[in-house]
BAMI-692864 format. One record per residue: residue in three letters; residue number from 1; x, y, z of N, C-alpha, C in turn. Coordinates in Angstrom, 3 decimals, decimal comma, padded with zeros to 6 digits. Atoms other than C-alpha are relative to their C-alpha. Example, Ala and Ser with C-alpha at 12.3 -4.5 7.8 and 13.67 -1.06 7.14 Angstrom:
<recs>
@rest:ALA	nr:1	n_px:000,890	n_py:-001,190	n_pz:000,000	ca_px:012,300	ca_py:-004,500	ca_pz:007,800	c_px:000,900	c_py:001,200	c_pz:000,000
@rest:SER	nr:2	n_px:-000,820	n_py:-001,190	n_pz:-000,060	ca_px:013,670	ca_py:-001,060	ca_pz:007,140	c_px:-000,770	c_py:001,090	c_pz:000,730
</recs>
This chain:
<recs>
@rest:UNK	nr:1	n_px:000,501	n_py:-000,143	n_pz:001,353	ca_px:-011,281	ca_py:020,159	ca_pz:-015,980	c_px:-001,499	c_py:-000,216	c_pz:000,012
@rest:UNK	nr:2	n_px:001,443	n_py:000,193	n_pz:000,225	ca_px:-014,994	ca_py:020,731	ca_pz:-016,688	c_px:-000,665	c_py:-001,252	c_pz:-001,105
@rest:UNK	nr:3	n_px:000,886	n_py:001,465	n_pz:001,092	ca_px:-017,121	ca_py:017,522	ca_pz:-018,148	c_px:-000,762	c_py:000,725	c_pz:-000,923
@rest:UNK	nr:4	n_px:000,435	n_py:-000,538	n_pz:001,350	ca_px:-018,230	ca_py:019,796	ca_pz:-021,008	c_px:001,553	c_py:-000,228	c_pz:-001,215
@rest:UNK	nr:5	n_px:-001,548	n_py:000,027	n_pz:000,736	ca_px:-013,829	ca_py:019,252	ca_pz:-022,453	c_px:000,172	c_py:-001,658	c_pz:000,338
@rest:UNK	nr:6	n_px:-000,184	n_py:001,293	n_pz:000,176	ca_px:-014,332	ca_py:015,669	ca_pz:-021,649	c_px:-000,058	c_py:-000,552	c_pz:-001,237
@rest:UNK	nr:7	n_px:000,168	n_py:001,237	n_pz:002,063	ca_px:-013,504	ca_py:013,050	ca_pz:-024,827	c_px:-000,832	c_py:-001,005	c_pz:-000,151
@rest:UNK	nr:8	n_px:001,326	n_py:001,110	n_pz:000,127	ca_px:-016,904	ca_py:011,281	ca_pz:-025,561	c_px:001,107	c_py:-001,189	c_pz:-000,849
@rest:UNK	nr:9	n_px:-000,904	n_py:001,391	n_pz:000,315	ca_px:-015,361	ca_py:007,331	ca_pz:-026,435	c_px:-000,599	c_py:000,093	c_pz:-001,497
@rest:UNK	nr:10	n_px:000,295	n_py:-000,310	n_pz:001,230	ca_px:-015,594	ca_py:006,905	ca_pz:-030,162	c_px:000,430	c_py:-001,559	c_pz:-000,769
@rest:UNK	nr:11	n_px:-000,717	n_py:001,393	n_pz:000,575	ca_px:-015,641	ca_py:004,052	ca_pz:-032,373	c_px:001,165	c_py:-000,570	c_pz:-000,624
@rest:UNK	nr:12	n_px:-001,164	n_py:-000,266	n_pz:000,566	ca_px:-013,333	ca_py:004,665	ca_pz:-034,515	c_px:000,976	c_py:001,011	c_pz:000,263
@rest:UNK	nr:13	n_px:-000,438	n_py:-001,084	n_pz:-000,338	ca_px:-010,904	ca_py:006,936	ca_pz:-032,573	c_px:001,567	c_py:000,636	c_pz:-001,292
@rest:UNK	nr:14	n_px:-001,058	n_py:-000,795	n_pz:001,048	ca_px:-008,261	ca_py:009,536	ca_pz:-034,241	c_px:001,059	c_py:-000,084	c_pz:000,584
@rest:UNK	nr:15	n_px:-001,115	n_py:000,233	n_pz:-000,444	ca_px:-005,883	ca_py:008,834	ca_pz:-032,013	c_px:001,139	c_py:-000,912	c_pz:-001,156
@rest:UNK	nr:16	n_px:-000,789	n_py:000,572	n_pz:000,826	ca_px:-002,464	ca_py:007,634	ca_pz:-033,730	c_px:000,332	c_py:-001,901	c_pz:-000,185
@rest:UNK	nr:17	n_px:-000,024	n_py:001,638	n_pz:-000,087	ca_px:-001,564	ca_py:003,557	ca_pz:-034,511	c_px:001,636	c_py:000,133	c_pz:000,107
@rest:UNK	nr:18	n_px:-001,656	n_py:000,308	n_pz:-000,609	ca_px:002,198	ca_py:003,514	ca_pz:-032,863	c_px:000,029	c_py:000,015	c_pz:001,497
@rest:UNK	nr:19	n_px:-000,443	n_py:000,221	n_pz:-001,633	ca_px:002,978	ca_py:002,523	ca_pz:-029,269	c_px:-000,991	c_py:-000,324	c_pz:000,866
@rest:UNK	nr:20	n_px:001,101	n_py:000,040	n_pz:-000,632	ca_px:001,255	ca_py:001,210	ca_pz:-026,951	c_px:-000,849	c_py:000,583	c_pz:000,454
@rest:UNK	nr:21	n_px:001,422	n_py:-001,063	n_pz:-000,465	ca_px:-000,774	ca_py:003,878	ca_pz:-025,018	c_px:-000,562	c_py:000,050	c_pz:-001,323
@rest:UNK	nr:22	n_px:000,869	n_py:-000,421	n_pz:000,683	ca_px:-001,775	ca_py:004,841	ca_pz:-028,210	c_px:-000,976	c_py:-001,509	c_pz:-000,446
@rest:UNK	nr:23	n_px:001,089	n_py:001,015	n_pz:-000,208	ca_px:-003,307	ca_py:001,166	ca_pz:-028,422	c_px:-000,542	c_py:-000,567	c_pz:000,588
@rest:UNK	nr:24	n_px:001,095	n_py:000,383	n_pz:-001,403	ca_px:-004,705	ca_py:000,968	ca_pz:-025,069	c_px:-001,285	c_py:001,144	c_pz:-000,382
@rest:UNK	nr:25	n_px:000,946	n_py:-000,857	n_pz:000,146	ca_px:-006,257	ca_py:004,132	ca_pz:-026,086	c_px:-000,957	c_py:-000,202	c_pz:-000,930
@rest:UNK	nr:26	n_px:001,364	n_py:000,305	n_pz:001,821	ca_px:-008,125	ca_py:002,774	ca_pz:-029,619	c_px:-000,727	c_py:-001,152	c_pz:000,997
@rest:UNK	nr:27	n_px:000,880	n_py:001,070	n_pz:-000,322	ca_px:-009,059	ca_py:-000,399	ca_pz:-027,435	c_px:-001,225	c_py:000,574	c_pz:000,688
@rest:UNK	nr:28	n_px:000,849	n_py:-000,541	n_pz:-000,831	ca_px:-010,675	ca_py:001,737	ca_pz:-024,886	c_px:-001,128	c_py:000,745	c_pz:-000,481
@rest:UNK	nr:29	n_px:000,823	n_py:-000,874	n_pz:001,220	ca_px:-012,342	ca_py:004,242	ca_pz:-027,327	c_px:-001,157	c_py:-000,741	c_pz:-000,445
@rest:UNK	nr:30	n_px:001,010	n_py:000,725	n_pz:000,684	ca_px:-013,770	ca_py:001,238	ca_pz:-029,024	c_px:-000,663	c_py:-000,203	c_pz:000,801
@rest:UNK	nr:31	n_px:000,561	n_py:000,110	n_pz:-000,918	ca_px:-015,042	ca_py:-000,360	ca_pz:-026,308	c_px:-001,140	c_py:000,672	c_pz:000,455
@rest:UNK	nr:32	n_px:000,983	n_py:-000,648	n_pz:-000,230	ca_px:-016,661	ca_py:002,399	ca_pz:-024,816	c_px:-001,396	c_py:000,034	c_pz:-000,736
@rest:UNK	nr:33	n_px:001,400	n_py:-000,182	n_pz:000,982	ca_px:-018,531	ca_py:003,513	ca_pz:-027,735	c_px:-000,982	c_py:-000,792	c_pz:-000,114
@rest:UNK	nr:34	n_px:000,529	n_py:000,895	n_pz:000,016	ca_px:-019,835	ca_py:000,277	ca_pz:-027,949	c_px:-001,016	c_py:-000,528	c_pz:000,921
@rest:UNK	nr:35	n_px:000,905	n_py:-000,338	n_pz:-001,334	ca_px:-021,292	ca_py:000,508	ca_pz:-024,464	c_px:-001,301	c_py:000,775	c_pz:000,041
@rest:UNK	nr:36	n_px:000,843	n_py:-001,252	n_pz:-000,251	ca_px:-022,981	ca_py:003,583	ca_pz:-025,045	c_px:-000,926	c_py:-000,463	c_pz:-001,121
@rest:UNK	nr:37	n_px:000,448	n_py:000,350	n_pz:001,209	ca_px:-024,178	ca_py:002,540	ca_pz:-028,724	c_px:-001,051	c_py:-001,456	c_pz:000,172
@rest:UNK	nr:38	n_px:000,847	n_py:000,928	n_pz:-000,187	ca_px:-025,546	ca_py:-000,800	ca_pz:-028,282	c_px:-000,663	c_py:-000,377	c_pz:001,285
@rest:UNK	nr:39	n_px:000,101	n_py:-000,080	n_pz:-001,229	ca_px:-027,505	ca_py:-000,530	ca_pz:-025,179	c_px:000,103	c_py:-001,066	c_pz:001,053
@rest:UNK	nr:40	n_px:-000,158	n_py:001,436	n_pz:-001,207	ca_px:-027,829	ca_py:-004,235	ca_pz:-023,658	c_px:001,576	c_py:-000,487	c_pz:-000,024
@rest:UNK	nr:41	n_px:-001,433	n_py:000,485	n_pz:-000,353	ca_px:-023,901	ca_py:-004,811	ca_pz:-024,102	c_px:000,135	c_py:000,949	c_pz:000,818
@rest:UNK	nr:42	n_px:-000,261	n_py:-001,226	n_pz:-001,233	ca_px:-023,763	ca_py:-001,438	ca_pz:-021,925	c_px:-000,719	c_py:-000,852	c_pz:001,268
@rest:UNK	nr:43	n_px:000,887	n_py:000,109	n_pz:-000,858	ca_px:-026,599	ca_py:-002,820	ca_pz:-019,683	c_px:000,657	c_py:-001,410	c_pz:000,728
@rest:UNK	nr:44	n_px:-000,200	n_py:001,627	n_pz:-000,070	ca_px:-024,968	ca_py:-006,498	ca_pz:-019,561	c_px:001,624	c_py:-000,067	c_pz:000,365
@rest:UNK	nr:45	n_px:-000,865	n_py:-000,221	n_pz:-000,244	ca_px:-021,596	ca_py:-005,114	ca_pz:-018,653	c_px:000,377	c_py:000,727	c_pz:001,720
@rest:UNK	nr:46	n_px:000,301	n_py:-000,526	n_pz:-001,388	ca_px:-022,448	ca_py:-002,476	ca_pz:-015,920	c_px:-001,158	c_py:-000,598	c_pz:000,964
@rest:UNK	nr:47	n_px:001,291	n_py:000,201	n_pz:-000,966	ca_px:-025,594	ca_py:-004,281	ca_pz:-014,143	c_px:001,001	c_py:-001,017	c_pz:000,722
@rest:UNK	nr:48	n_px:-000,680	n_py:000,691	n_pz:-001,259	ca_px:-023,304	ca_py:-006,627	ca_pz:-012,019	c_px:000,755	c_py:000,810	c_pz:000,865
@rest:UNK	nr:49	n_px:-000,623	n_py:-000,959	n_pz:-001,656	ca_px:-021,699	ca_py:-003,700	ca_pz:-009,938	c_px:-000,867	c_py:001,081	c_pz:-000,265
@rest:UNK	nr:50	n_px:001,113	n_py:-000,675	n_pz:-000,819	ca_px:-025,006	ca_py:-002,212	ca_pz:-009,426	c_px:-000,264	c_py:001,379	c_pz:-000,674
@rest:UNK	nr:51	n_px:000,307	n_py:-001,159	n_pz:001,066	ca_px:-025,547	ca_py:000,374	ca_pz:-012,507	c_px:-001,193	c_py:-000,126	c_pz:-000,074
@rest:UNK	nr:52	n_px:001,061	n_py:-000,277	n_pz:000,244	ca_px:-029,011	ca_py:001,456	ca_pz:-012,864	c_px:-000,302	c_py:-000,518	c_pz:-001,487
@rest:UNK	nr:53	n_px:000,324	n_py:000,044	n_pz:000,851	ca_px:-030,873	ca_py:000,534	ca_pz:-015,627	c_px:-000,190	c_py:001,069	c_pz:-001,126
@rest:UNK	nr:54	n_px:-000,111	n_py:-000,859	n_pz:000,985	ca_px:-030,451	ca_py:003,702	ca_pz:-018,495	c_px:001,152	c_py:000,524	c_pz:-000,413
@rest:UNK	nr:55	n_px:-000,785	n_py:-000,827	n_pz:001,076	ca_px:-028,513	ca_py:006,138	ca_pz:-020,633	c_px:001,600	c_py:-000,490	c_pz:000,498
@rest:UNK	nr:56	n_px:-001,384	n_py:-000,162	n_pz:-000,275	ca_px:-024,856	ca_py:005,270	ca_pz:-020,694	c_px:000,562	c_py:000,656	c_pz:-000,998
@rest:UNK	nr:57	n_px:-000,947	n_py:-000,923	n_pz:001,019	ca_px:-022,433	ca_py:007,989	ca_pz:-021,717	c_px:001,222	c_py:-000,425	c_pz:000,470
@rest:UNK	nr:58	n_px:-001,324	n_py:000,351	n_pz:-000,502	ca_px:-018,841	ca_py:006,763	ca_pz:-021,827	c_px:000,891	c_py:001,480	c_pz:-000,781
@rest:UNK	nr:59	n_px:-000,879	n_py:-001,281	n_pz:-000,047	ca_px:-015,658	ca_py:009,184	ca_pz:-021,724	c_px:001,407	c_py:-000,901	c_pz:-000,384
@rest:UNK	nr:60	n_px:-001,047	n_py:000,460	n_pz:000,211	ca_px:-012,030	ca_py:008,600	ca_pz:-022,714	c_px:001,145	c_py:000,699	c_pz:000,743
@rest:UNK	nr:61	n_px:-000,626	n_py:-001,208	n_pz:000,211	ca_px:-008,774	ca_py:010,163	ca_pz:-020,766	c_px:-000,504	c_py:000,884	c_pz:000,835
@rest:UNK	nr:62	n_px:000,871	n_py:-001,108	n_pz:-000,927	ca_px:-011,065	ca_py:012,313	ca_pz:-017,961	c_px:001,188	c_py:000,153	c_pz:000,570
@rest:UNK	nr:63	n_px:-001,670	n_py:-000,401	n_pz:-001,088	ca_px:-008,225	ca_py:013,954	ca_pz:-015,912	c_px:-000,856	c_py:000,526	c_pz:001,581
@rest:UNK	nr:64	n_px:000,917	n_py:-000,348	n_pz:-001,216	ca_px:-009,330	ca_py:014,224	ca_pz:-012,364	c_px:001,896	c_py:000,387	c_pz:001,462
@rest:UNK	nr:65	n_px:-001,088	n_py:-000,586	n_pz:-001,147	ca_px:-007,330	ca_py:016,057	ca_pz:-008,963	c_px:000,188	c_py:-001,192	c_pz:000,800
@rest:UNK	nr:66	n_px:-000,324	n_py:000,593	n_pz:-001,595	ca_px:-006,088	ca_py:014,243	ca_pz:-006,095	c_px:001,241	c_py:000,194	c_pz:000,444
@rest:UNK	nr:67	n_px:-001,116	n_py:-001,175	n_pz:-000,681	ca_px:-004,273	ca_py:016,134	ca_pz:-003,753	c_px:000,324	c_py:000,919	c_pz:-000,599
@rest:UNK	nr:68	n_px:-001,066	n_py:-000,719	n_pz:001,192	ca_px:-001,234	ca_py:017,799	ca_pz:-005,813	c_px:-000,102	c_py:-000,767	c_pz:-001,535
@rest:UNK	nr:69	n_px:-000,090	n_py:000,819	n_pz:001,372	ca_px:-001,381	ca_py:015,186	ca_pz:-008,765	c_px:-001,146	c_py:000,018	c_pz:-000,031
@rest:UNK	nr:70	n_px:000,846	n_py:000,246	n_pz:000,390	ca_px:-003,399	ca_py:014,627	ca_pz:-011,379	c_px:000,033	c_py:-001,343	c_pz:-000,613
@rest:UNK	nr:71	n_px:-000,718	n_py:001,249	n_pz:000,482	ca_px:-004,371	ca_py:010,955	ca_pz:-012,804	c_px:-001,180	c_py:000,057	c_pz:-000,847
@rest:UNK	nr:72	n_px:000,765	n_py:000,034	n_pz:001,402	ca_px:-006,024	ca_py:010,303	ca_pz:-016,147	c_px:-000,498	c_py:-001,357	c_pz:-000,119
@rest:UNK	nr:73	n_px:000,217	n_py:001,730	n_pz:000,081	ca_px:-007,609	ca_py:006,895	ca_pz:-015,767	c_px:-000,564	c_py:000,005	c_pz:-001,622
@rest:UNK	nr:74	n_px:000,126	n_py:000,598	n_pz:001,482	ca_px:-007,965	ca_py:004,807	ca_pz:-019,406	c_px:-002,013	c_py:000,757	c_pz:-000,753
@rest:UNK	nr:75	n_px:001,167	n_py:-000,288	n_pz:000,679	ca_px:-011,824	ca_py:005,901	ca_pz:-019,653	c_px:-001,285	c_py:000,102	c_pz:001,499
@rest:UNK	nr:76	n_px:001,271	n_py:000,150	n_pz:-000,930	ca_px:-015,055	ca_py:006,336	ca_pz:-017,582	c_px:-001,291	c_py:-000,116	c_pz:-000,575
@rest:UNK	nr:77	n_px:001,414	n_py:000,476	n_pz:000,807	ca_px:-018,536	ca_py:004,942	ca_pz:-017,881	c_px:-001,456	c_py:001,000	c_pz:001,144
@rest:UNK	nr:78	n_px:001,270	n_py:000,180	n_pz:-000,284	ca_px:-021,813	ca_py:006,400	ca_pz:-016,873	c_px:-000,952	c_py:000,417	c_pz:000,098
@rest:UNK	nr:79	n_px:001,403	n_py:000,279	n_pz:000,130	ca_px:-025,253	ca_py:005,661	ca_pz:-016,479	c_px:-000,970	c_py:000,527	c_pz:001,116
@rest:UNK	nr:80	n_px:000,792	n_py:-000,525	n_pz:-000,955	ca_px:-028,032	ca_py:007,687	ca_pz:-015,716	c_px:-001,250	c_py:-000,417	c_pz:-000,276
@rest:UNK	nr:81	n_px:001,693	n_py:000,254	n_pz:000,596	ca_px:-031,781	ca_py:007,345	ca_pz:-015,207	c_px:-000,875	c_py:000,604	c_pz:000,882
@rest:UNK	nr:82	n_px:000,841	n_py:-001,182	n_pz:-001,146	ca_px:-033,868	ca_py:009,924	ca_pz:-013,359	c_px:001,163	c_py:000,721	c_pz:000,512
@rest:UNK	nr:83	n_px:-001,292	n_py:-000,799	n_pz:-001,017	ca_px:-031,646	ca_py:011,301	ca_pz:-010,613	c_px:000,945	c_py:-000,755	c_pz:000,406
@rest:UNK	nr:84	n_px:-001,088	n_py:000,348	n_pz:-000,312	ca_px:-029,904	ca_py:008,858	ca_pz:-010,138	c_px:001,187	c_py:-000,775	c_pz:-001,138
@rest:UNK	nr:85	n_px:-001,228	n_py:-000,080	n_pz:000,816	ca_px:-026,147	ca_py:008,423	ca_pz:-011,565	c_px:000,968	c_py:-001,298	c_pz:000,748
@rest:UNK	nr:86	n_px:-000,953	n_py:000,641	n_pz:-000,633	ca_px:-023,740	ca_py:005,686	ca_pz:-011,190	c_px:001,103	c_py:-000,211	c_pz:-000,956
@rest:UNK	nr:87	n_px:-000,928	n_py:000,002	n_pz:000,714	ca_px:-020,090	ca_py:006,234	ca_pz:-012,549	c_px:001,039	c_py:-001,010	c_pz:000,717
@rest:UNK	nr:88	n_px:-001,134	n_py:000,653	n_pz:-000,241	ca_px:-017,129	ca_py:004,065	ca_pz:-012,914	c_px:001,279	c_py:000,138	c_pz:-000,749
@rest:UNK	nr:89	n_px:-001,443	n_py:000,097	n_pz:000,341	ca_px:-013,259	ca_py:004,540	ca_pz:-013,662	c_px:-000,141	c_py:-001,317	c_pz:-000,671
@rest:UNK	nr:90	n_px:-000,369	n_py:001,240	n_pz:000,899	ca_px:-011,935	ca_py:002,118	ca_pz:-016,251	c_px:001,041	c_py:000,151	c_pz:-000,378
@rest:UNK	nr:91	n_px:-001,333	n_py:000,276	n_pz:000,165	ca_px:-008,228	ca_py:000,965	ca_pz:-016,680	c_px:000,105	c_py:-001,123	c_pz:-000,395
@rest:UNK	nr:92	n_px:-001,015	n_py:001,084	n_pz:000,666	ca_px:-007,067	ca_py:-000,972	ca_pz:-019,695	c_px:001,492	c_py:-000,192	c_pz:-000,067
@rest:UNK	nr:93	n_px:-001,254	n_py:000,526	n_pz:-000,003	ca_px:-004,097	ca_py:-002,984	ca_pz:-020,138	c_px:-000,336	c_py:-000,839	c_pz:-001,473
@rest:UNK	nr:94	n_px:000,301	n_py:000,686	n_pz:001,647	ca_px:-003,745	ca_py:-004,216	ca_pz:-024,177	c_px:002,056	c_py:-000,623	c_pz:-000,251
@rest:UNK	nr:95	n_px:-001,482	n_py:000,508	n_pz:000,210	ca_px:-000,517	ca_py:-006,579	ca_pz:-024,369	c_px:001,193	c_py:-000,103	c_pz:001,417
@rest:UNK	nr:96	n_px:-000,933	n_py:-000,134	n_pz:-001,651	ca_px:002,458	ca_py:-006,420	ca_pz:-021,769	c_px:000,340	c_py:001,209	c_pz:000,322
@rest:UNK	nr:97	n_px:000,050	n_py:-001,776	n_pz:-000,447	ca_px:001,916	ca_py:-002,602	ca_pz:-021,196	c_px:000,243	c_py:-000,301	c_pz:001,146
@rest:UNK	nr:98	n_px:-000,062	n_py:-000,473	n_pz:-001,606	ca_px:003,128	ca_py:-001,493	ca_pz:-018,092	c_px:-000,767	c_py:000,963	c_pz:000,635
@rest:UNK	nr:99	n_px:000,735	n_py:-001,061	n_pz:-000,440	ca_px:001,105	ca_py:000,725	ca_pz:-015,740	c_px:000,980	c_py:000,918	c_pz:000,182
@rest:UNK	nr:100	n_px:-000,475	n_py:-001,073	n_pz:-000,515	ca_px:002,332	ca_py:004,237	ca_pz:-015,644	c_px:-000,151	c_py:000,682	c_pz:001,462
@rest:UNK	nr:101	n_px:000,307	n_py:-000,391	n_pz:-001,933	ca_px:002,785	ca_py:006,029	ca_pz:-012,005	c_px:-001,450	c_py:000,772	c_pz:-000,110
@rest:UNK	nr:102	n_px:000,369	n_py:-001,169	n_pz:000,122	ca_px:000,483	ca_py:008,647	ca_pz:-013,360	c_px:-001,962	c_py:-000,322	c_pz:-000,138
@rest:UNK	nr:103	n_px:001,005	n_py:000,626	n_pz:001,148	ca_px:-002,349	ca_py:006,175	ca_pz:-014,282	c_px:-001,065	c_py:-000,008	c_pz:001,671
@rest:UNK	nr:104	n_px:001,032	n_py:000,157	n_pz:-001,675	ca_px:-005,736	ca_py:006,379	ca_pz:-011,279	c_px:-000,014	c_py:-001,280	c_pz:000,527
@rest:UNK	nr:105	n_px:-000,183	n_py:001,442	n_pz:-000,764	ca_px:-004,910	ca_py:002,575	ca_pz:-010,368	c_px:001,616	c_py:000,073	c_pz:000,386
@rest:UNK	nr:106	n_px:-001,413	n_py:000,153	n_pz:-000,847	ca_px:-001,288	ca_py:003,587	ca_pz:-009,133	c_px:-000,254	c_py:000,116	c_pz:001,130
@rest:UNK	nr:107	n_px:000,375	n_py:-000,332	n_pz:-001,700	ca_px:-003,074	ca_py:004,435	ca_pz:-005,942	c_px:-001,122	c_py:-001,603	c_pz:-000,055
@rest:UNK	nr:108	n_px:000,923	n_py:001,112	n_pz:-000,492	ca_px:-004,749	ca_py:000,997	ca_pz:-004,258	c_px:-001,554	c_py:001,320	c_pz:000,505
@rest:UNK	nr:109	n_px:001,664	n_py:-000,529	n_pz:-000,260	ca_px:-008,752	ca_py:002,052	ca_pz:-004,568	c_px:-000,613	c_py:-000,190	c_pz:000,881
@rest:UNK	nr:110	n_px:001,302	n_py:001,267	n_pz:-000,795	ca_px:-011,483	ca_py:000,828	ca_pz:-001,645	c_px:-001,241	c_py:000,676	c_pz:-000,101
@rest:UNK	nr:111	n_px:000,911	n_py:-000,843	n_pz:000,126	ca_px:-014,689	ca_py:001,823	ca_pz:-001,535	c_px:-000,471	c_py:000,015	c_pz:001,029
@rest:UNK	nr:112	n_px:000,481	n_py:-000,287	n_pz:-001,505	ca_px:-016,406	ca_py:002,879	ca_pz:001,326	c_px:-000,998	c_py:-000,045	c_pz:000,549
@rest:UNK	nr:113	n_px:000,911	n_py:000,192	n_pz:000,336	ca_px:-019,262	ca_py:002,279	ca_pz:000,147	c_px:-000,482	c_py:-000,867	c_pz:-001,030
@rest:UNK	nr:114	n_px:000,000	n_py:000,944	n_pz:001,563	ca_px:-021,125	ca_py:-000,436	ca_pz:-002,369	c_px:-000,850	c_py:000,607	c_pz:-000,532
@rest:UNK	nr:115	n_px:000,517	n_py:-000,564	n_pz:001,103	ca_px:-022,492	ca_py:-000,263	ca_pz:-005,589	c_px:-000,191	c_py:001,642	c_pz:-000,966
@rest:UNK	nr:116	n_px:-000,261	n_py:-000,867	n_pz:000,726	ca_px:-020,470	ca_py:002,484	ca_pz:-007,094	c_px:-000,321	c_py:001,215	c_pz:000,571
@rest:UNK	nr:117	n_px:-000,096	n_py:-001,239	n_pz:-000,154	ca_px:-021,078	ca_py:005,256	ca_pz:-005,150	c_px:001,560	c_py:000,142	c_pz:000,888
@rest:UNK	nr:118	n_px:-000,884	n_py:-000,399	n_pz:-000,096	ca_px:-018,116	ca_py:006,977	ca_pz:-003,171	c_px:001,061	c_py:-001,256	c_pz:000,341
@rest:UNK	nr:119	n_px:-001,407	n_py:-000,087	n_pz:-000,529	ca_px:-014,480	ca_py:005,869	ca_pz:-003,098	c_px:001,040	c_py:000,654	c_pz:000,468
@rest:UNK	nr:120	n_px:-001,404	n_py:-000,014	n_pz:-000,799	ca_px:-010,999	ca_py:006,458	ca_pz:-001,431	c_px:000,680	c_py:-000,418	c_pz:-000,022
@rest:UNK	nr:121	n_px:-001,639	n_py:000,909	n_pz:000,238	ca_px:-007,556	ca_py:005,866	ca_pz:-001,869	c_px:-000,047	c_py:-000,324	c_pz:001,362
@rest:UNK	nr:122	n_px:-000,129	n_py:000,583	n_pz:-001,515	ca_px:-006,513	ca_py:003,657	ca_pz:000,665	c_px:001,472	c_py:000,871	c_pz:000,412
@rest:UNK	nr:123	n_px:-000,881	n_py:-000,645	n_pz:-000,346	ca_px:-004,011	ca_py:005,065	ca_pz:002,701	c_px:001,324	c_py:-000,947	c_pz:000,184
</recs>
């Protein structure tokens, strides 16, 4: 899916008020927005795993490949400033939700690298 059909995070999202996903999804929504909107709670959130200092655009819901499946992690954050970009996956849990198989933390993550640039499912 092209990041032009991505769901910018929203404060008040339209999503429905019944069942959980749908209230992992308002927490996340909020959240985000809130990131992007007030800049030093963005800045004071992402600067301990090594986010650049500027623009944060958060997302809700991004659907991304791996392999044959696809997994929809809860939201993604990020922050650019010149050329350089540093994004991060984000997976809420709101109450005693269970993780779905389908969710990008059903696969154990590592990185292979620090401060947010590439990861890899572990095998």
């Amino acid at each position: 899916m092209s990041e032009e059909t991505w769901l910018a995070a929203r404060l008040i999202p339209t999503s429905g008020i019944n069942g959980a996903d749908e209230q992992e999804r308002r927490a996340t929504s909020a959240l985000l927005a809130v990131m992007s909107a007030v800049r030093e709670f963005g800045r004071a959130l992402t600067q301990p795993w090594g986010a650049p200092a500027g623009q944060v655009q958060t997302f809700i819901e991004v659907p991304f490949r791996l392999g044959d499946g696809k997994f929809f992690p809860d939201g993604l954050i990020r922050v650019s400033r010149g050329q350089r970009q540093w994004t991060a996956l984000v997976e809420v849990k709101t109450g005693s939700t269970r993780q779905p198989s389908t969710s990008a933390s059903s696969r154990r993550w590592r990185c292979t690298t620090f401060r947010g640039r590439r990861c890899s499912p572990s095998p």
